[in-house]
Each structure stands twice: as structure tokens, then as C-alpha cells.
C-alpha positions as CSV (number, residue, x, y, z in Angstrom):
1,X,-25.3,8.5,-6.5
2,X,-28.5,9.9,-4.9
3,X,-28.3,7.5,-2.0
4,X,-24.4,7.9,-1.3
5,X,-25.1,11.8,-1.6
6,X,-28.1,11.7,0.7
7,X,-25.7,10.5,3.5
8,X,-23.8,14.0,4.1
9,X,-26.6,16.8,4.7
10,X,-24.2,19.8,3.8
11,X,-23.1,18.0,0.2
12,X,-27.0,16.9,-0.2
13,X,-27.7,21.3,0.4
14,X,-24.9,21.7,-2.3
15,X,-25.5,18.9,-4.9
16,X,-29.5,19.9,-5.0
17,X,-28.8,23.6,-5.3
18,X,-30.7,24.0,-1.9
19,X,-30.0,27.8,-1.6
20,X,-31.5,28.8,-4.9
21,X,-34.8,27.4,-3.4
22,X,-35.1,29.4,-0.6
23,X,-33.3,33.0,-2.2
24,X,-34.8,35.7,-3.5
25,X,-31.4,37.5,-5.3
26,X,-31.6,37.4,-9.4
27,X,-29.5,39.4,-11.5
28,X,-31.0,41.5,-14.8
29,X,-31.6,38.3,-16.2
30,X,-33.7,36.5,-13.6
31,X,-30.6,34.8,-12.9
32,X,-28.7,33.1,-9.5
33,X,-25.7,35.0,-9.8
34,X,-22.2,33.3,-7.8
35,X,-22.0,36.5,-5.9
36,X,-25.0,35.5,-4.1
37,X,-24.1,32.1,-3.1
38,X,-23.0,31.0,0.3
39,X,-20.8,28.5,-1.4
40,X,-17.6,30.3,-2.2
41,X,-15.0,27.5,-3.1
42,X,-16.2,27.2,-6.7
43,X,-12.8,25.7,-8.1
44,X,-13.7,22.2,-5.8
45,X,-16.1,19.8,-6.9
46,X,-16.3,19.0,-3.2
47,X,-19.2,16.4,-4.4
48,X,-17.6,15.0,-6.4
49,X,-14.5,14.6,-4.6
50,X,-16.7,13.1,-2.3
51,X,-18.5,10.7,-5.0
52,X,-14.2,9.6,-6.0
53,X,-13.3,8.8,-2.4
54,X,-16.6,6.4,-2.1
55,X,-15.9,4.5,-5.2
56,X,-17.5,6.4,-7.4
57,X,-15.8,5.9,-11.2
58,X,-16.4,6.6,-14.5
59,X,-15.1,5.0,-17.7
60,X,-14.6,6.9,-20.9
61,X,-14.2,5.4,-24.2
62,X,-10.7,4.0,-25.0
63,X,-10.1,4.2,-21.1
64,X,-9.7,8.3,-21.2
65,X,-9.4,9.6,-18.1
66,X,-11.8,12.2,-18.6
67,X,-14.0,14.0,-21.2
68,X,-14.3,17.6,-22.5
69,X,-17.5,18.7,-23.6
70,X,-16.9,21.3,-26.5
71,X,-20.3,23.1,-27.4
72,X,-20.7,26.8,-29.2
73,X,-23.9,29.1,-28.6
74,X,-24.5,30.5,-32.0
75,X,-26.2,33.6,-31.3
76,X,-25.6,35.5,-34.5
77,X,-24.4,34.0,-37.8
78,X,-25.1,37.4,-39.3
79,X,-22.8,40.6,-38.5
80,X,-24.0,44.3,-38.8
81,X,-22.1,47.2,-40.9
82,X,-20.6,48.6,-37.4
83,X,-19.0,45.2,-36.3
84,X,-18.0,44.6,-39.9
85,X,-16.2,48.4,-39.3
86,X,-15.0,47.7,-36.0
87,X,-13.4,44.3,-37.0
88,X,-11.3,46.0,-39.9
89,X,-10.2,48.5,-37.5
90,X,-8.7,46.0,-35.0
91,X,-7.0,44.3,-37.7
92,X,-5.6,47.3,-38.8
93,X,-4.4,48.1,-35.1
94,X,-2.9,45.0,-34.8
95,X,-1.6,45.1,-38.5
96,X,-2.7,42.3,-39.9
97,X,-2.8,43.0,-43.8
98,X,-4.8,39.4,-44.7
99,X,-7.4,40.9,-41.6
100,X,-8.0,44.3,-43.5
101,X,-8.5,42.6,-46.9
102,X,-10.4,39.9,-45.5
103,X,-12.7,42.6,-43.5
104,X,-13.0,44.9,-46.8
105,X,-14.5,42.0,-48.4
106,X,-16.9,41.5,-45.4
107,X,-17.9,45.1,-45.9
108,X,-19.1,44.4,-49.1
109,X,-21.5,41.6,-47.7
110,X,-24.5,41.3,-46.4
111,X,-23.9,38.4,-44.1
112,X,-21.5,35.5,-43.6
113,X,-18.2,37.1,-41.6
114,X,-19.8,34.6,-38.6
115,X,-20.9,31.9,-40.7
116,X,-17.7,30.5,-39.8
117,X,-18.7,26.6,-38.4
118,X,-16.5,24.9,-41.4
119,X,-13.3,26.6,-39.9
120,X,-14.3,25.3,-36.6
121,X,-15.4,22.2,-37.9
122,X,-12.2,22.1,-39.3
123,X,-9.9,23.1,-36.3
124,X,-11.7,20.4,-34.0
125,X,-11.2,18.0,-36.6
126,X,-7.5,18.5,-36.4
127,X,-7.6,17.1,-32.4
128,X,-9.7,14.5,-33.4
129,X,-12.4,16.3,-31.5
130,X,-16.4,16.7,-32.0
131,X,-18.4,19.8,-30.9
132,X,-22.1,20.8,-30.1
133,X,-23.9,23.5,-32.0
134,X,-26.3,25.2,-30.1
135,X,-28.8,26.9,-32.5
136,X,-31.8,29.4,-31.9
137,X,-35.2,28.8,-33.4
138,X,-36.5,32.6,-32.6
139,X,-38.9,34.5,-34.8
140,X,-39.1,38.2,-35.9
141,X,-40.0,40.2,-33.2
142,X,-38.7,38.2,-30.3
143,X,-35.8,39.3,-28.2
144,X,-32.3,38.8,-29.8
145,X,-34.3,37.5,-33.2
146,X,-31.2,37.4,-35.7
147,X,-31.0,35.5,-37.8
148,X,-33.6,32.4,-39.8
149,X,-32.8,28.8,-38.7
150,X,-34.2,28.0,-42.2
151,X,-31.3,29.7,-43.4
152,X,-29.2,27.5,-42.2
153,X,-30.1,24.3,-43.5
154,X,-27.7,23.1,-45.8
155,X,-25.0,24.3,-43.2
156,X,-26.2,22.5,-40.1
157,X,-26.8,19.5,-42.4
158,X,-22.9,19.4,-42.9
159,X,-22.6,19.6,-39.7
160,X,-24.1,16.3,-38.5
161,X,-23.4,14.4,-41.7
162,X,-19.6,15.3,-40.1
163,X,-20.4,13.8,-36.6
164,X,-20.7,16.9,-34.6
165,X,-23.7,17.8,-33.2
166,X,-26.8,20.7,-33.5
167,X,-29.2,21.3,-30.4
168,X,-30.9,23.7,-29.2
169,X,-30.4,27.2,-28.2
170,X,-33.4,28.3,-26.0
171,X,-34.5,32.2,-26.4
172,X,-35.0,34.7,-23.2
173,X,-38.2,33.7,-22.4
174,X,-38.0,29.6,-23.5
175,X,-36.4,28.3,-19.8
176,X,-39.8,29.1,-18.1
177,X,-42.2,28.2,-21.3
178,X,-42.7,24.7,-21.6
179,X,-45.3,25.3,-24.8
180,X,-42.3,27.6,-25.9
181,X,-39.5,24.8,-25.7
182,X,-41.6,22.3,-27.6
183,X,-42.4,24.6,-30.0
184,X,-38.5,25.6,-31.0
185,X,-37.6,22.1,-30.7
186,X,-40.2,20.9,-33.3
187,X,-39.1,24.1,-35.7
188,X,-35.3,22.9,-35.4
189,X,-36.0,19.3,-35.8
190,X,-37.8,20.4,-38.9
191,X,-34.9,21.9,-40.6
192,X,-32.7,19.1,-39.0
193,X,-34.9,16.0,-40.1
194,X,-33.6,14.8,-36.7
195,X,-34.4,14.3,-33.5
196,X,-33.2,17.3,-31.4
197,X,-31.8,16.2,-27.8
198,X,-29.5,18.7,-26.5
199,X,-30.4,22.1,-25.4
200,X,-28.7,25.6,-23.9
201,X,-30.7,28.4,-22.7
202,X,-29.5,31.7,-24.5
203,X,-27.7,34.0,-21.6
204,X,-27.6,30.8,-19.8
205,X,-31.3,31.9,-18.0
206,X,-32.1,29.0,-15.7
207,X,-34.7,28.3,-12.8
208,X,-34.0,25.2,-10.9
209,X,-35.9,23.4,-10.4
210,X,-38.6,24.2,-13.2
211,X,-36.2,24.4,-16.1
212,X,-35.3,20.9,-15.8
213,X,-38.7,19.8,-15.2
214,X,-39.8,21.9,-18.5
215,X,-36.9,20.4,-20.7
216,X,-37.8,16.8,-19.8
217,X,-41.5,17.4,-20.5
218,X,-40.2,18.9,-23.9
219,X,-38.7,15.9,-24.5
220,X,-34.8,16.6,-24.4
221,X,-31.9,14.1,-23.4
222,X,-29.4,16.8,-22.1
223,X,-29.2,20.5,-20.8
224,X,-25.7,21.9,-20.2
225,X,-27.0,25.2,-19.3
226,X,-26.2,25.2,-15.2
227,X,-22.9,27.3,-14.8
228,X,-22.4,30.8,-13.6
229,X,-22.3,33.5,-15.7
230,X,-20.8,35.4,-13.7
231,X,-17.6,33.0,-12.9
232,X,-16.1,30.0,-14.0
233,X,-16.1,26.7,-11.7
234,X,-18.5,23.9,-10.6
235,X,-22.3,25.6,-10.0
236,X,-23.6,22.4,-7.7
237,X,-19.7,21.1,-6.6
238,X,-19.7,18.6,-9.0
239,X,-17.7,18.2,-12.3
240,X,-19.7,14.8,-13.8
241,X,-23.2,14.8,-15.8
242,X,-25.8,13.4,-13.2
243,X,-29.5,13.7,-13.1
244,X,-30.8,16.5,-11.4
245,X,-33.0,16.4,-8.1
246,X,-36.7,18.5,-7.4
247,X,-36.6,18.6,-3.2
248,X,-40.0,19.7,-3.9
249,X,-41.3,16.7,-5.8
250,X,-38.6,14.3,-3.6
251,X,-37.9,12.6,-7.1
252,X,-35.2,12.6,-9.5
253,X,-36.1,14.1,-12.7
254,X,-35.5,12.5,-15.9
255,X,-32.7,14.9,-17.6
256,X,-29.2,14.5,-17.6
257,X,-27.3,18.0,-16.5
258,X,-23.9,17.8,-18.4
259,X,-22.7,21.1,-16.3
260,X,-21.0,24.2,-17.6
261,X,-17.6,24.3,-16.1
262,X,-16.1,27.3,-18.6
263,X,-17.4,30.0,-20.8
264,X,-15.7,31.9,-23.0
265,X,-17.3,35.6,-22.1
266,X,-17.3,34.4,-18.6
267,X,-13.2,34.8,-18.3
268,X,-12.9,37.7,-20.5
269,X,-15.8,40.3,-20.2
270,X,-17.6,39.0,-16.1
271,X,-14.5,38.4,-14.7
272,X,-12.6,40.6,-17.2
273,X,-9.0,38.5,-16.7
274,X,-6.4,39.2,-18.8
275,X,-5.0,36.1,-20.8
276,X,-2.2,34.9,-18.5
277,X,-4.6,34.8,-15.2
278,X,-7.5,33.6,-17.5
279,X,-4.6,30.8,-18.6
280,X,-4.1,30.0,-15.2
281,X,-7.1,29.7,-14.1
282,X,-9.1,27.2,-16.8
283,X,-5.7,25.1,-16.3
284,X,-6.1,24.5,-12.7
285,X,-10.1,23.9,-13.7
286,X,-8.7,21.2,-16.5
287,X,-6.1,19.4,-14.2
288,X,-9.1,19.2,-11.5
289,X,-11.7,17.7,-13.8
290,X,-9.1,15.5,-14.8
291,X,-8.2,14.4,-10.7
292,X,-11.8,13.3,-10.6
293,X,-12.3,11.6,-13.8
294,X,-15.0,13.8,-14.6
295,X,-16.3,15.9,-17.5
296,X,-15.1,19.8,-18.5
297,X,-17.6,21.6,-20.3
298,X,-16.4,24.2,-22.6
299,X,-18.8,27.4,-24.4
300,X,-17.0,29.3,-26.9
301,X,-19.1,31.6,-28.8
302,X,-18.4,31.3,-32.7
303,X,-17.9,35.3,-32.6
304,X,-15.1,34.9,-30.6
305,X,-12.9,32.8,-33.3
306,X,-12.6,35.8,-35.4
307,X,-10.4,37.5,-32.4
308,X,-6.8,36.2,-32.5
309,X,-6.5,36.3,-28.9
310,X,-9.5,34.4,-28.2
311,X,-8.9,31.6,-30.8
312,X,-5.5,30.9,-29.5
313,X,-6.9,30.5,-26.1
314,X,-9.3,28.2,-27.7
315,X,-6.3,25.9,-29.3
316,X,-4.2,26.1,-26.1
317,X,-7.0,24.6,-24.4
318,X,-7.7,22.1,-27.3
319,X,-3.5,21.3,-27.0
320,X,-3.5,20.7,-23.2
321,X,-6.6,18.7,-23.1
322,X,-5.4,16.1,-25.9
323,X,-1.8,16.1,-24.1
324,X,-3.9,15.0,-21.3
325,X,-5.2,12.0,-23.5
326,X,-9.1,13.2,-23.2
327,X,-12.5,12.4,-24.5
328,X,-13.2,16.1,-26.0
329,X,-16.8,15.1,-28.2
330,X,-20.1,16.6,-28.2
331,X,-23.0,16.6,-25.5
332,X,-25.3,14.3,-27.7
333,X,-21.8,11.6,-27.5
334,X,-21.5,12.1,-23.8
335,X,-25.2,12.0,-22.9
336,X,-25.7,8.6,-24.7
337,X,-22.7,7.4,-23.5
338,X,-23.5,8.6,-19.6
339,X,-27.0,6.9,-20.5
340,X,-25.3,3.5,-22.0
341,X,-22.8,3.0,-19.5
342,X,-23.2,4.9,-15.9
343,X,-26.8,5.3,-15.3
């Protein structure tokens, strides 16, 4: 891939996120937002287009012809008084009496309305699909601390004796803090008794190209952080895991990217599109991953399938996709396979 890609300057600039080098422009959260790129046709994965039309293929298991990544950043598993409040209101608004009961009881808890990973265990299970879990390892004090991953042991033990998949979910400060990375990933592998491999940073904070070089020295397989916050489409033009590229080093480095095609909060509170143009435009992002045999990676919150609206959108993606015949697993089941079979 490296050679063939080396062969066309302008997709080489693209591919190797050349422009993130050399700019200064960060959002609030040290960030390279889309609004600042010079490359403004983010619905074409013009390098990987590019990769198809030079004999580039990929095969999936069962000859799919493509794979969705399905992965969930679990930033809270623990849900305040006020959202408690506010979720019993909406149900009442929208007059859903098993809602209000359901959110009276919730009241009367101290935690579990978004301990909810059986139900999407569960709901994946009914498309024959895997997930990642993307957990956080912070301690009191730090930013966004919410919740003890020691609390969660028996849960996320479920969850891989099930098949799916628990990584990683990096803090604010973990994507530049290599001694930071290793640290979380020895705490999480500790509750796990397993080998962590697959990480997220939280608020999808990313520096290229120290992050990946900080994740491989931490010793992870996969990242599937790189993706805009800001809007929806392919961040480096290409819609297939690859290994990522340090133009100051001149070397590969040893990570695979899996890329973040679609997030959840991205379509509904950055780009703040209502459901039918939101609809519209994750299907045209689906049909092109599917064109080029590539891989969709999909981030939807676990807060977000308590919201009616949202959940649907999350089934009608899960509907098209298997009518489409593909591969929707787990990072962990794509980066081994990418490692196995097209590396």
C-alpha cells in the first residue's frame, strides 16, 4: 500500500495527514477540527478509490463484501439525579407510560439506568453482530473521573465470555502520555485478566503523529480514534484499516488505524441534523464503504440507547448493513483478521 500510495504526491499529502503537520488550528480540545482542512470532499475515500482501481482487495470472512466496525465509548455507566429527572420528563412528553415507571424506579437508584451493555449485547446479538467496549481506567480527581472500572468487573467479564470485546478508553490527557497509556492499560487488563489491544481516546483527542507512536510503545494492536468530531466521513480519504505513516521518522509505525467513519453525537449535536438528513447521509457513507470493499466504523455512545430516536437509528443502521450481507464484529476481530490476512 505504502509504495502504490507513494506514487501520487497529492494522495501521499492526504493518506499521511500532511496538513496537520505543518497547521497550527486546534479546537478547545487540542483537536484538528474538518473546518480547518483544505480537504473538503470528506464523503470520498479518494485513497482508497485509488488503492480499488490498482488492484487493491480485501477479503472478509465468508466472502462479505465489507465490514462494520461497531464500538461504544462508555463514558459514564452511572447517571446523576438531574439526568435521572430529565429522562422521566421526556418520557412523559412523549407519553411513554413503561418510560415514566421505568425512570421512577431509576430515581430511586443510585446508579445503573446506563449500565445497560446486556440490552446491547443483546440487540447486536440479534444481527449476528459483535461490538467493542471502550472502557475508561481514570481515577478520582482526573477530568471526567465517573465512574470505578473495578466496578465493573463481573459485567465486562460477560462481556468477553460473550465474544464482544473491551478496550480501552484513553482520558483527556492519555493521547500525549505515553507513561499515562501504559499505566490505564495495565489497570484495565487487571480487572480483565486479559490482554488489552484496542484503544479510543475519550473526546476523540488525537495528535498525529505522536499518538500513534505513544499507543504502539504502550503496546496496543488497534486505535480507531482518527475521525472528525466535528463531521462524519473519511479523516485521511481512506475507508480500510492501514498502518499509519510518521513523515518525520520516514517509517511506518507499527499500529493498525481502524478509522472512525461515523459517530453518533457527531450527526446529531456537531452537525446537529435532524433524523431524515442524518438518514441520508450515513446511507450514502454505508453504500460507499461498501463500493470499496472497505470497513465502516461506527461509535454509538451507550447513553444514547436510552433515547428512542437514537436507538432506532442505531437498528436501521444495524438493518441496512446485514441486508447488505456485512461483516459487522468488533475492532479486536477486524485487527486480527487485517493482521492474519492483508498485512
Amino acid at each position: 500500500m505504502i509504495n502504490l500510495l507513494q506514487k501520487d504526491q497529492d494522495l501521499w499529502d492526504i493518506f499521511t495527514l500532511k496538513e496537520e503537520y505543518e497547521s497550527d488550528v486546534r479546537d478547545k480540545y487540542d483537536r484538528f477540527p474538518y473546518y480547518a482542512s483544505s480537504c473538503r470532499n470528506i464523503f470520498e475515500p479518494r485513497v482508497s478509490k485509488y488503492l480499488i482501481e490498482h488492484d487493491y482487495h480485501v477479503e472478509y470472512p465468508e466472502g462479505k463484501p465489507f465490514a462494520v466496525c461497531l464500538t461504544h465509548d462508555i463514558d459514564q455507566i452511572y447517571s446523576s439525579l438531574l439526568v435521572k429527572a430529565f429522562s422521566m420528563i421526556r418520557n412523559a412528553q412523549i407519553g411513554s407510560v413503561s418510560g415514566i415507571m421505568k425512570s421512577i424506579k431509576q430515581m430511586r437508584s443510585k446508579k445503573l439506568p446506563l449500565w445497560n451493555f446486556n440490552d446491547i449485547l443483546a440487540l447486536e446479538e440479534q444481527y449476528d453482530a459483535k461490538s467493542s467496549f471502550y472502557l475508561m481506567a481514570e481515577s478520582p480527581g482526573e477530568q471526567d473521573y465517573s465512574y470505578q472500572i473495578e466496578d465493573c468487573r463481573q459485567a465486562l467479564g460477560n462481556i468477553i465470555d460473550r465474544g464482544w470485546e473491551v478496550g480501552l478508553h484513553g482520558g483527556h490527557t492519555s493521547y500525549c502520555n505515553p507513561d499515562e497509556l501504559k499505566f490505564k492499560k495495565t489497570k484495565l487488563e487487571k480487572v480483565l485478566n486479559k490482554k488489552v489491544i484496542g484503544y479510543r481516546n475519550h473526546f476523540l483527542r488525537f495528535n498525529v503523529p505522536e499518538t500513534w507512536e505513544n499507543l504502539h510503545e504502550a503496546g496496543f494492536l488497534y486505535d480507531s480514534t482518527l475521525g472528525y468530531a466535528d463531521c462524519i466521513g473519511f479523516r485521511n480519504g481512506i475507508c480500510h484499516p492501514f498502518k499509519p505513516y510518521n513523515l518525520h521518522t520516514k517509517k511506518s509505525i507499527e499500529i493498525l488505524e481502524i478509522p472512525l467513519t461515523i459517530m453518533d453525537d457527531t450527526l446529531f449535536q456537531y452537525m446537529k441534523l435532524d433524523e431524515r438528513r442524518a438518514w441520508e447521509m450515513t446511507k450514502r457513507i454505508i453504500d460507499t464503504v461498501e463500493q470499496y470493499n472497505g470497513v465502516l466504523t461506527l461509535l454509538w455512545h451507550n447513553y444514547n440507547f436510552f433515547y428512542r430516536d437514537k436507538l432506532n437509528f442505531y437498528k436501521k443502521i444495524l438493518n441496512y448493513c446485514k441486508e447488505k450481507n456485512a461483516w459487522m464484529t468488533s475492532g479486536e476481530q477486524i485487527s486480527i483478521w487485517w493482521k492474519n490476512n492483508c498485512i
